[in-house]
C-alpha positions as CSV (number, residue, x, y, z in Angstrom):
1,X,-70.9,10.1,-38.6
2,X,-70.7,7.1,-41.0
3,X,-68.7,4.1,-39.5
4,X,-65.2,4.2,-40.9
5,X,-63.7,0.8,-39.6
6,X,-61.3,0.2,-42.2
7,X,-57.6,2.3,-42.4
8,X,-57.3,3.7,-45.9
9,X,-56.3,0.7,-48.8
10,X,-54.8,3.6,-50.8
11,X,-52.9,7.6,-50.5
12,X,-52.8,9.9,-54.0
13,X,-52.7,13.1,-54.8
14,X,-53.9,15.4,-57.7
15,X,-52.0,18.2,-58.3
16,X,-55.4,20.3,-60.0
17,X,-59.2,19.6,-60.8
18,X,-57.9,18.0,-64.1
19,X,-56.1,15.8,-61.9
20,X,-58.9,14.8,-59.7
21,X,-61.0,14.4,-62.8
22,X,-58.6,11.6,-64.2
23,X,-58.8,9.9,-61.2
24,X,-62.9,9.7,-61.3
25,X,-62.3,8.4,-65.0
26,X,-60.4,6.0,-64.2
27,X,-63.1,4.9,-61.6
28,X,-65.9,5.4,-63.9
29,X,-64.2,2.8,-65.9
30,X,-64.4,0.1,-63.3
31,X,-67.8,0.6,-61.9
32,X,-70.3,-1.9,-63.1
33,X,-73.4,-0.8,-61.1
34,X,-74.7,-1.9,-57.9
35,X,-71.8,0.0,-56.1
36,X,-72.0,2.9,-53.6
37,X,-68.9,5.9,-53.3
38,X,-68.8,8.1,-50.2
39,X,-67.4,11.5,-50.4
40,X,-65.7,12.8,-47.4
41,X,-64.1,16.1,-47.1
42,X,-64.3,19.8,-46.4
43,X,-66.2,22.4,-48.7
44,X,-64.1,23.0,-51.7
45,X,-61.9,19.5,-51.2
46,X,-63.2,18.3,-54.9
47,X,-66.1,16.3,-54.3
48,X,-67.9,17.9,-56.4
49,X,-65.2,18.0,-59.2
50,X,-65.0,14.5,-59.3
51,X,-68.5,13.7,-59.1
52,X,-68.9,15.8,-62.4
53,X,-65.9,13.8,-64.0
54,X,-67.4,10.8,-62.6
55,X,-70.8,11.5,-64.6
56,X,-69.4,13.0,-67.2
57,X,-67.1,9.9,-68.0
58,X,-70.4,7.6,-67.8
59,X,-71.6,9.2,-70.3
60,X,-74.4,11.5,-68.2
61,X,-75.1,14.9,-69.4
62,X,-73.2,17.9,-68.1
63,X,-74.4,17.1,-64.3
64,X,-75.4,20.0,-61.8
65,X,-74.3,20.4,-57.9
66,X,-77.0,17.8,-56.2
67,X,-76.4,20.5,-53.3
68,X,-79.9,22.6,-54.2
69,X,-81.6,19.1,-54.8
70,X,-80.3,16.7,-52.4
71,X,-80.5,13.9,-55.1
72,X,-80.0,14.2,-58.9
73,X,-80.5,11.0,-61.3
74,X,-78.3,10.8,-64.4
75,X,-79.0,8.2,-66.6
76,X,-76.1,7.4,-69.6
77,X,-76.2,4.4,-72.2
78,X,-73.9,2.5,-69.2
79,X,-74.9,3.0,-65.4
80,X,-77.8,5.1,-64.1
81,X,-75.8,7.2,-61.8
82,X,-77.8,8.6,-58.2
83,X,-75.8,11.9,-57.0
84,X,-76.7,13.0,-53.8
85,X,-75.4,15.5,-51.1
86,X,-76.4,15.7,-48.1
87,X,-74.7,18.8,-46.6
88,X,-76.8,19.8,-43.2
89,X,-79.8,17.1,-43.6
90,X,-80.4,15.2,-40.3
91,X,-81.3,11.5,-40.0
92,X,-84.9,12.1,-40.3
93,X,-85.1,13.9,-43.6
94,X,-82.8,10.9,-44.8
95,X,-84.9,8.6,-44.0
96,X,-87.9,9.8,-45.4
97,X,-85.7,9.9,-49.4
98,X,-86.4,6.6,-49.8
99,X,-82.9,5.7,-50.8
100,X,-83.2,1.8,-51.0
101,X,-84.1,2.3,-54.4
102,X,-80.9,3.9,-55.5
103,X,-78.7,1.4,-53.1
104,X,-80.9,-2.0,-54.1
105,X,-80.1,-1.3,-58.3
106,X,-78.0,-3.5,-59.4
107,X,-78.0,-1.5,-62.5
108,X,-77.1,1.4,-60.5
109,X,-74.0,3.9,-59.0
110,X,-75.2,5.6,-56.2
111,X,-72.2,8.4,-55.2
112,X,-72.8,10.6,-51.9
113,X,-71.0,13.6,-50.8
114,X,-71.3,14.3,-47.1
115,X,-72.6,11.0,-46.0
116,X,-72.4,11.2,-42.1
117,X,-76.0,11.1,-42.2
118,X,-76.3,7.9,-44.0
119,X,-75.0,6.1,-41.4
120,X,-77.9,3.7,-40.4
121,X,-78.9,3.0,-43.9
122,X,-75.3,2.6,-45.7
123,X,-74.3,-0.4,-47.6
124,X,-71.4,-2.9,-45.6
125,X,-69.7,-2.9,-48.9
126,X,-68.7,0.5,-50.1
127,X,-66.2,2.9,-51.7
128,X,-65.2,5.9,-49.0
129,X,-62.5,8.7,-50.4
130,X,-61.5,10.9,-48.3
131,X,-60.4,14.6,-49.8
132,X,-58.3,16.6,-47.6
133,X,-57.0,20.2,-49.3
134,X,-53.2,20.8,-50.0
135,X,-51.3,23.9,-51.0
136,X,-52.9,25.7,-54.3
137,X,-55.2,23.0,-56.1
138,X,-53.6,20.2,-54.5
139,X,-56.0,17.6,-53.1
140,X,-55.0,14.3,-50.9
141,X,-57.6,11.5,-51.4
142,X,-57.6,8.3,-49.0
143,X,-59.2,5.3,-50.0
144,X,-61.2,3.0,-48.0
145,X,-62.8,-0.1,-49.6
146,X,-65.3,-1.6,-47.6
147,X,-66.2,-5.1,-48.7
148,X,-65.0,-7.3,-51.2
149,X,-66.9,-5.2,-55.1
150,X,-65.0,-2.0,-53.5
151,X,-62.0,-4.0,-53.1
152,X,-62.0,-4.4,-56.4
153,X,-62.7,-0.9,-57.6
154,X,-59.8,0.6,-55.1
155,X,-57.4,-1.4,-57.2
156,X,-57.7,1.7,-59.9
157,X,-56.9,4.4,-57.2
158,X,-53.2,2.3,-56.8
């Protein structure tokens, strides 16, 4: 599993995907490139919903589940955008991605859902979010900034 060392900076919850989505725009507007979001959280927590927010907001086109692909690149006028999921993949098959491309980019987001694997390549200074599921469409999302640039973007989440 990824190192968690810090307690969460921040506590919301969205009340439907809309919800979650506002929350990824409001993110979208803060990220400048060169910053890396983990996605924590059970199947059907919203990951995936706010990743498409997230995209969507940047200005990507309509993006796709990077479940089927592992990685999906969107690039908009903005940010180029890496979207990657790795659901079931073990530290080998990781390694062999060739990720320090997407992570390096200073002109780049690079967003993972189900990151445990990552957890000898990630970047010290990183955006986590936690989804947990509530009652109905209700999500809880804890935010962890790790390092001083997702410092910064956590201040949208408050």
């Amino acid at each position: 599993m990824a190192e968690r060392k810090a307690k969460a900076t921040s506590i919301f919850k969205t009340n439907s995907p809309g919800e979650t989505g506002l929350a990824a725009r409001a993110l979208a507007a803060a990220l400048g490139g060169g910053e890396t979001v983990f996605l924590y959280g059970p199947i059907g927590s919203g990951k995936t919903t706010f990743v498409k927010a997230l995209a969507a907001s940047l200005g990507a086109p309509e993006p796709a589940s990077a479940s089927f692909s592992l990685m999906r690149e969107y690039r908009s006028r903005k940010i180029r955008l890496f979207h990657a999921d790795f659901f079931r993949l073990s530290d080998g098959e990781i390694a062999e991605m060739g990720l320090e491309t997407a992570f390096e980019d200073p002109a780049s987001v690079f967003v993972a859902e189900w990151p445990e694997p990552l957890k000898e390549f990630a970047p010290k200074d990183r955006l986590e979010l936690e989804f947990s599921l509530l009652s109905g469409d209700g999500r809880r999302i804890a935010v962890r900034a790790l390092g001083p640039k997702s410092r910064k973007l956590a201040e949208v989440f408050k």
